[in-house]
N, C-alpha and C positions, 0 to 999 in steps of 0.2 A: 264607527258605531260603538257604542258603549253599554254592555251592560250589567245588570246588578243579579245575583243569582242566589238563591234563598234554598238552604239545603246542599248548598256545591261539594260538599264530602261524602252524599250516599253516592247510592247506585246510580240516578238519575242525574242529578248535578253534576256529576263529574264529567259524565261523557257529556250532556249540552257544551260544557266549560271547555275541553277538546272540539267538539263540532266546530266551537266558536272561535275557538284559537286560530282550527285549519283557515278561518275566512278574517283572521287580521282583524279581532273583534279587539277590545277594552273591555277588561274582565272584571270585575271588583265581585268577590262572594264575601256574603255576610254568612259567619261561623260562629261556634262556641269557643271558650276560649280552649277548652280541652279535647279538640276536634283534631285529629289526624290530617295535617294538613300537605303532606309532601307531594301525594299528586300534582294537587292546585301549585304550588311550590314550581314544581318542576315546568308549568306551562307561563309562570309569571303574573299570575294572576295575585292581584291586590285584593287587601282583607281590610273586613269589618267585621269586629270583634263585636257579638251581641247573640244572647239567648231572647228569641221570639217569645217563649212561654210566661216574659214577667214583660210587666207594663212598660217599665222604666227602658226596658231594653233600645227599645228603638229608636233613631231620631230622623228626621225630616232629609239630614244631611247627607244619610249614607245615599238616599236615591236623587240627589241633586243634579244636572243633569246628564240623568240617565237616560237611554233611550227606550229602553223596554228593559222591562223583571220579569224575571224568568221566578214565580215561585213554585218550590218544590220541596221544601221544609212541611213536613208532616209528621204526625206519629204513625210509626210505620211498622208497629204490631197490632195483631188481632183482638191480645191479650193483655186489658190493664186496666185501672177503674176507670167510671168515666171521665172524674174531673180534669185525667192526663191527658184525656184524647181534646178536653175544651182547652186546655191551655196549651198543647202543642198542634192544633190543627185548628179550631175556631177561633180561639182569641187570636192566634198566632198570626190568621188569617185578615184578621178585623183590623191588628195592628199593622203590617205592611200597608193594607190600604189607604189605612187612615194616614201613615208616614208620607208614601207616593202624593198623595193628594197635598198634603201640606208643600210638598218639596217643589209640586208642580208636574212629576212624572205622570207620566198617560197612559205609557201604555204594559201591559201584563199580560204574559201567558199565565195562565195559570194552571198546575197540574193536579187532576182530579184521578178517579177511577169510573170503569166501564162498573163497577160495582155498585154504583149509583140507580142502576135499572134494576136493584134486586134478583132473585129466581124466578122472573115472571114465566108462564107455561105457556109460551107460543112458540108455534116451529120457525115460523120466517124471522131472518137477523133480526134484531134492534135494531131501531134508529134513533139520531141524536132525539127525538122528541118523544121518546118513550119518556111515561112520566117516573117520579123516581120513586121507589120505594127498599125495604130492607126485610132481613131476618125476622126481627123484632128487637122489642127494644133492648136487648143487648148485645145489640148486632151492633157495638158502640164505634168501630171504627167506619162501617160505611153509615150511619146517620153522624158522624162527624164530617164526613165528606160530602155531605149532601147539602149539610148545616154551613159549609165553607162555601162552597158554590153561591147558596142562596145570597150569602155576602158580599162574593166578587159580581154577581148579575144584579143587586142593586146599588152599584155604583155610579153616580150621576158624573165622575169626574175624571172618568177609569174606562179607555178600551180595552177593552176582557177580550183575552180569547180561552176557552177550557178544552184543554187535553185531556181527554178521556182513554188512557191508555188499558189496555189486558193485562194480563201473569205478565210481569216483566222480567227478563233473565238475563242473565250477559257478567262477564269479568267485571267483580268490583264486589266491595264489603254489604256484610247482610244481605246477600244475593238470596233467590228463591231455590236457586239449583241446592247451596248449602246444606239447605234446610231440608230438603227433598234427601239429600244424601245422607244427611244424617238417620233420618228415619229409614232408610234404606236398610243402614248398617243393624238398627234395633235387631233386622229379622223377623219383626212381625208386621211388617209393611202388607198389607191389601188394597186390595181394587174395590172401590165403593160403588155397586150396582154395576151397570152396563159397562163392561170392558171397553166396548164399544164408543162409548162417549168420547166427544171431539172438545180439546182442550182450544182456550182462547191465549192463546203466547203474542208477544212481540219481544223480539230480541232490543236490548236498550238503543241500541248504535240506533233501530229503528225510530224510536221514540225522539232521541235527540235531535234525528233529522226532522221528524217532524215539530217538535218544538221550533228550530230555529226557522223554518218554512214559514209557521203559524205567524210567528214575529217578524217575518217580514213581507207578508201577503198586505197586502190594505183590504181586501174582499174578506179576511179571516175575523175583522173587527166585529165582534158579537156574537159570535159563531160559538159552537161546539163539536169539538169531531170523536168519532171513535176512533183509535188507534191500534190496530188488530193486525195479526198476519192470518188470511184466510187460509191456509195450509191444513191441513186435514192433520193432526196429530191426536190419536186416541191414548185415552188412560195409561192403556198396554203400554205402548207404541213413549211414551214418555217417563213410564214408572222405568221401562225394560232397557231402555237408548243410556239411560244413566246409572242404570245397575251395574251394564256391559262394559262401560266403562270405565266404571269403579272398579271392576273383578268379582263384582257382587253378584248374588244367585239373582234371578229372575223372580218377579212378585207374579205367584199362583194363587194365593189364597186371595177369594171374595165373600164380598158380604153384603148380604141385599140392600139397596139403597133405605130402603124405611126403618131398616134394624139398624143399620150405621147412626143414621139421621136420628131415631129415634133415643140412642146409646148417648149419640153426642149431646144430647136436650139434657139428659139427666148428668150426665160429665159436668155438664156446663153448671145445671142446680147445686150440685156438689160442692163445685167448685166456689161459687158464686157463694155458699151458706158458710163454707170454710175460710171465706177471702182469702182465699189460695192467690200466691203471689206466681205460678208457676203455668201454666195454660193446660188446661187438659189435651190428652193425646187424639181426642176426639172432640169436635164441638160443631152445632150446626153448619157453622161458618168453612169450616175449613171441609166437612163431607160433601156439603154444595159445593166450593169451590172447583171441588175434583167430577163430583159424581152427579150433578145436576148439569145437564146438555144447555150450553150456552152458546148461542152465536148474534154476532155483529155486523152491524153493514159499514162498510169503510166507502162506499161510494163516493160521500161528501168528501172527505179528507182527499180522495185521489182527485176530485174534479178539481175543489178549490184549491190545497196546496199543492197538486201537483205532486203529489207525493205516494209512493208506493213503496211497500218494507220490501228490505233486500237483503235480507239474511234468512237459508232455510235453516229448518228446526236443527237437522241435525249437522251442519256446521256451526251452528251457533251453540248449541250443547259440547260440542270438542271443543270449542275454543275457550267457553266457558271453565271446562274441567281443568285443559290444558295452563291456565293461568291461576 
């Protein structure tokens, strides 16, 4: 089996690229030319050299036959104008398509976010047919992912499958743990609203496995899944698991979800009036992330791929730190 994999230098591409190795796949990842490539390197995997964001980039050739795309190239901050998030996530998106389809390739995972449901206020999971909605309108990286979707689901020449993954965390560059630890170190880390609140995690190993499942189910052809570990892990319970193992104090200080949320509004206006190139330490986006109670139904994902995440929170946090 053969495939082409879009993105194969983040976090997500590289472990699919691994999954797919362990199962004697044919690997080809399309990269930048300025793209850290020695993981991929080290598994044998063959390159195509090509930035998604410009037109000219792509050709018919690179997914020639392939057997399934694995894409996972996206803009992969919260923070940037819009026309980056159209050029690295919807045109980027339009352009694969359009490629596969010329070359004759069929078939595509494609990797989305659970972030496509918005902060809707119901207590029972989501499910894949919640409709989508966001922040507002600059809430630019999940209406760029919503806007990607809509692209891969009208494809008349294209079997779609979309992964709908949670927080994803696991050993590898631009990780979330990073990012999390970094603000740890600030010192002025808090708890947005209910300590209480239950975070949506899946460790990457998880995500991988199920990409490559999705890709070779025939029942997953149109489908979309959530990708979620149902694990109970609260605010506390995630801020405190990676303090403790930094050697970092424990985060005490909170702050009521509507003053966070409402601080982060005006962060954001701030920010947004100054075209501040730097992201506010606060902004809608990221207070929801943490402080709005989200849960998912993984049902569908275990029925049809048979698939269930296998890594707990806090094994996957030590091994995360330890590399």
């Amino acid at each position: 089996m053969r495939a082409v994999i879009t993105g194969a230098t983040g976090l997500l591409g590289r472990h699919i690229a691994a999954a797919l190795k362990d199962q004697d796949w044919n690997i080809t990842a399309i990269v930048r030319e300025t793209s850290d490539r020695s993981f991929l390197n080290q598994l044998g995997v063959q390159f195509h050299i090509a930035d998604l964001s410009r037109d000219e980039a792509l050709v018919p050739e690179m997914f020639r036959n392939a057997d399934v795309v694995f894409h996972c190239a996206a803009a992969v901050t919260d923070w940037a104008p819009w026309p980056y998030f159209v050029a690295h996530t919807i045109d980027a998106t339009r352009r694969v398509c359009d490629a596969m389809t010329a070359a004759g390739c069929r078939r595509l995972v494609h990797v989305s976010t659970v972030g496509v449901y918005g902060r809707p206020r119901v207590a029972s999971p989501l499910r894949e047919d919640q409709p989508h909605s966001s922040i507002g309108r600059w809430d630019y990286y999940t209406n760029s992912k919503i806007a990607a979707e809509r692209i891969v689901r009208a494809q008349q020449h294209l079997d779609v499958t979309i992964l709908r993954p949670a927080m994803i965390y696991g050993p590898g560059p631009h990780g979330l743990i990073a990012r999390v630890a970094d603000y740890l170190r600030t010192g002025k880390a808090a708890i947005a609203g209910d300590p209480a609140v239950t975070l949506p995690l899946i460790h990457v190993e998880d995500v991988a496995r199920a990409a490559v499942l999705a890709a070779t189910t025939p029942a997953a052809v149109g489908e979309a899944f959530n990708i979620v570990n149902p694990e109970p892990v609260t605010q506390t319970d995630f801020f405190n698991t990676i303090a403790s193992l930094l050697g970092l104090s424990a985060v005490t200080k909170r702050i009521p979800y509507p003053l966070a949320y409402g601080v982060g509004f005006l962060a954001e206006i701030v920010a947004h009036a100054t075209r501040s190139a730097a992201p506010p330490v606060f902004s809608r986006y990221r207070v929801s992330l943490f402080g709005h109670q989200r849960r998912y139904a993984i049902e569908k994902a275990v029925a049809t791929l048979r698939w269930q995440p296998q890594v707990a929170f806090r094994d996957g946090i030590r091994q995360t730190i330890a590399t």
